[in-house]
N, C-alpha and C positions, 0 to 999 in steps of 0.2 A: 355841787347841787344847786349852790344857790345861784351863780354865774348861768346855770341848764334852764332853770326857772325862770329868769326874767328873759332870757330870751323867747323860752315859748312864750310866754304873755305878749311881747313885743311882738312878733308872730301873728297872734291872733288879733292883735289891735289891728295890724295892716291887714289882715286877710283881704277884708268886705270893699276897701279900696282899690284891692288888684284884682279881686273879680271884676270890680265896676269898671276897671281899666282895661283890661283884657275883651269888658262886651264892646266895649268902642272899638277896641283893636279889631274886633271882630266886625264891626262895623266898615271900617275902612280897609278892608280886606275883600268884603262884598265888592264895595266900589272898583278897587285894583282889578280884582279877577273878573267882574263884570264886563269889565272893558278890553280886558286881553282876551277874551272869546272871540271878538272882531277882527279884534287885532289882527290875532293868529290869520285867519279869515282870510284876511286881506293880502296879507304875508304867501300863504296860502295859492292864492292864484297867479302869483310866478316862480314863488322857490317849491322844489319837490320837498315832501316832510320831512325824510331825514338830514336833509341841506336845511331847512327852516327849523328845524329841532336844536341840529348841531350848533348852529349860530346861537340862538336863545341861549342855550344852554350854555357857550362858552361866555358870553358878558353878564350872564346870570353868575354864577362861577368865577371870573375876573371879580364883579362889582363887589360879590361876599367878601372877596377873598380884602378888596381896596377896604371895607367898612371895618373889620377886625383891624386890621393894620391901622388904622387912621384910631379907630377908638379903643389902640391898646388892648383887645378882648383875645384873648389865647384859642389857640389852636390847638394844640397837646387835648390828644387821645391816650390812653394809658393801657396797653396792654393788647395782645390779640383777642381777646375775647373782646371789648370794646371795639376792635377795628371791625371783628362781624359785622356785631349788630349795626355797625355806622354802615357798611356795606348794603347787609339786607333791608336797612330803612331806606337807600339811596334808590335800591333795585323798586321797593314798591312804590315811596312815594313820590320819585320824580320819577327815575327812569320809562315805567308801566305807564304811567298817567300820561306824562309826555307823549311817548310814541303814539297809544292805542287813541288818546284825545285827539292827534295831529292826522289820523289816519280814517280815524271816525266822523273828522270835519272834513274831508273828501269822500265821503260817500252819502251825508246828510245835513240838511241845514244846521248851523251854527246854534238857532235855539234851543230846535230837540237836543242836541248832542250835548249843549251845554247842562240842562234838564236832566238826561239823562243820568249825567257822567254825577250827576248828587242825588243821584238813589245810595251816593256812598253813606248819609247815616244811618239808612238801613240797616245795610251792611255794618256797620258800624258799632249798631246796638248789639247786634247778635255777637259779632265778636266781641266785645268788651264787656257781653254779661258772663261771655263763658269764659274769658280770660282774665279779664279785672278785676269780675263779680259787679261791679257798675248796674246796678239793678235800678232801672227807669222810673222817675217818679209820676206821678198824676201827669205834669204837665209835660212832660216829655211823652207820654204816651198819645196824649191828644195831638203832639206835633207829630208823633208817627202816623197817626190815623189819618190828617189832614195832608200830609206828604206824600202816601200811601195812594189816596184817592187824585190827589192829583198828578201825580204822576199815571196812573191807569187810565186819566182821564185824556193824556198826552200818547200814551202809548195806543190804546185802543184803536183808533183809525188807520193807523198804518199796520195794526198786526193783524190784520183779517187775514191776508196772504202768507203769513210767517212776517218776522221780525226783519228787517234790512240787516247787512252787516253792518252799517254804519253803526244805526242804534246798538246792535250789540255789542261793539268794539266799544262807545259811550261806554253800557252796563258796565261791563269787564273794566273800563277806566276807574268806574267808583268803586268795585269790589277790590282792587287793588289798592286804592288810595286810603280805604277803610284800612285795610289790613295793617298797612302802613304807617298809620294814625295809633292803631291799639299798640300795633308793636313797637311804636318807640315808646309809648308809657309804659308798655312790661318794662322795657328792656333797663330802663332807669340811667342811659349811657352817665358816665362820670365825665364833665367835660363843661366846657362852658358852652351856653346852647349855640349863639353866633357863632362860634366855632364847629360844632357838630354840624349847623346848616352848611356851612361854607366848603364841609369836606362831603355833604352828600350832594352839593352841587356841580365839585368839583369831578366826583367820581362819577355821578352820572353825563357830564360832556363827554369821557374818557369813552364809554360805556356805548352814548348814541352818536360820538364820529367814529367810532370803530362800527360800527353798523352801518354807517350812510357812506364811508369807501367799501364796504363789501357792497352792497345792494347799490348804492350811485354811485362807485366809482371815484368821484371828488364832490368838490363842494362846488354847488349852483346855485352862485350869482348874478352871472354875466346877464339875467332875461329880467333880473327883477329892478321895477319904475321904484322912483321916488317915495310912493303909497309904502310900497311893501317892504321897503329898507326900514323906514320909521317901523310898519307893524313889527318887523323883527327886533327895535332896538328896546322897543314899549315893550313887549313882551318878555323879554332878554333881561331889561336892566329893572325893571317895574314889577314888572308881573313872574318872572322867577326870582330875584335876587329879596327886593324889598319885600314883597307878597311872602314867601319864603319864612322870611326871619318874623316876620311877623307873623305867620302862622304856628311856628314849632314855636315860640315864644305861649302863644294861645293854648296850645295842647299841653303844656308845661302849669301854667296855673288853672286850668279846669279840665274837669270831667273829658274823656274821650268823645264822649253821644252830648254831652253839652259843647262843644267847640265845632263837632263836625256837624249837627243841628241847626245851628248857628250861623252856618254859611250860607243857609239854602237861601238866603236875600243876594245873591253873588249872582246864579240862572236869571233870577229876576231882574237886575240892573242887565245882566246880560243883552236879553230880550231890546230891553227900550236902547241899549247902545246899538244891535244888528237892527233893527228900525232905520235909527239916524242915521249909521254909518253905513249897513250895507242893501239897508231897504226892502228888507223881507218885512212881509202882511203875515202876523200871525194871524189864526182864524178866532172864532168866539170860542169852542172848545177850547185853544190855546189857553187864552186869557183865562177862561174858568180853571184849567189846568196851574197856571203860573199864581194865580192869586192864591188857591189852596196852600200853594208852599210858600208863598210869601206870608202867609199867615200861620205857616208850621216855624218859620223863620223864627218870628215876630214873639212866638209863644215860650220861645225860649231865651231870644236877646233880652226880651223884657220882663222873664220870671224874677220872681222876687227869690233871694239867695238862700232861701230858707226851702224853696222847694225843688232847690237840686239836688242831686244825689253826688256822696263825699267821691273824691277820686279815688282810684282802684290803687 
């Protein structure tokens, strides 16, 4: 008992430090995924998506796989019941995202879709109150409200006529990735997390080049310039691999609706990187749209730890 006791103490001494460490994670995770929105983008206008998936996907997946190996971090899953859930979290949160995001930035500009595809804490909350009981505190609620309106602030103009498929394909990215998010906190895999990432990254390559020889045939390269090679390698080694581990690392010491909350500064770097790099004019509704959530962001990186709600 007494060896069980100073550990929880020990425990709770670090807690307040690995939140605070975890909101910078969450910080520099905006930045990564910010800038792989373009990326992609770029990538985008010579490789077909599931040729530009597959690739991302296979040095995202090599890079995990080099980072475990290099820092000693285990692989060993234990049991089929743990292989599921490593499965079903692969299927929502890369596999879904991936494809519907890669397919959603061919039919609509890069900001909306990016915008979009983070209505996932929405989604988010709903699931993880009815699955983790994660019940939203004051300041989480204001970041819904302020996310809420800016996002309809975003959507409004183009849904007079119905919604684009692009935008919807975005929508459907976040409702998957939410899902995704809750269900690896149910799930509790037993494993080490670098390891858990490194085999749903692994499993989802498997997953989207078996989709891109049914639907392309092979993989297409041979069209794509200098630009788009880099956006596939940024995206691939940066924005799945490192992005990645950093993010299940995130979900792992906080709240579900507190991590995935937390991102919405990610659309927002988005934005000002499709500016510089690909040149799109957002309009002034945009802007009024993008700062709502950047301020829904803001409301929760910089909550004080007292007013989040315990993990589920």
């Amino acid at each position: 008992m007494t060896v069980r006791t100073d550990r929880d103490r020990a425990h709770e001494t670090t807690r307040e430090p690995g939140d605070t460490r975890a909101k910078l994670l969450l910080v520099i995770l905006c930045l990564i995924w910010g800038f792989t929105w373009p990326a992609m983008k770029v990538a985008l206008n010579d490789i077909p998506p599931l040729s530009m998936r597959a690739s991302t996907a296979c040095l995202g997946a090599l890079t995990m796989l080099l980072f475990c190996v290099v820092r000693r971090r285990s692989l060993r899953v234990s049991g089929a019941k743990a292989w599921t859930h490593v499965v079903i979290a692969s299927l929502l949160n890369v596999v879904s995202f991936s494809l519907l995001s890669a397919f959603a930035q061919m039919e609509a500009a890069t900001a909306r879709v990016a915008f979009l595809s983070y209505t996932m804490p929405v989604w988010a909350l709903l699931f993880a109150w009815a699955v983790l009981g994660e019940i939203p505190g004051r300041t989480q609620s204001v970041a819904i409200g302020l996310c809420a309106a800016g996002l309809a602030i975003l959507i409004s103009p183009v849904a007079v006529s119905g919604v684009p498929l692009g935008l919807m394909l975005a929508i459907v990215s976040g409702i998957s990735w939410a899902a995704g998010t809750v269900y690896l906190k149910w799930a509790h895999i037993d494993g080490d997390p670098m390891g858990i990432t490194s085999w749903q990254l692994t499993i989802a390559f498997f997953i989207i080049a078996a989709s891109m020889f049914v639907f392309e045939g092979r993989l297409h390269l041979e069209a794509a310039h200098a630009e788009a090679l880099i956006g596939v390698a940024f995206s691939g080694v940066v924005g799945n691999a490192i992005a990645y581990g950093i993010w299940f690392e995130v979900v792992r010491r906080l709240p579900a609706v507190t991590a995935s909350l937390g991102l919405l500064g990610s659309p927002v770097v988005g934005v000002f990187a499709s500016v510089l790099i690909l040149g799109e004019r957002p309009t002034t509704a945009d802007f009024i749209g993008y700062a709502l959530i950047f301020a829904a962001s803001a409301c929760v990186v910089l909550a004080p730890r007292s007013a989040l709600p315990a993990s589920g």
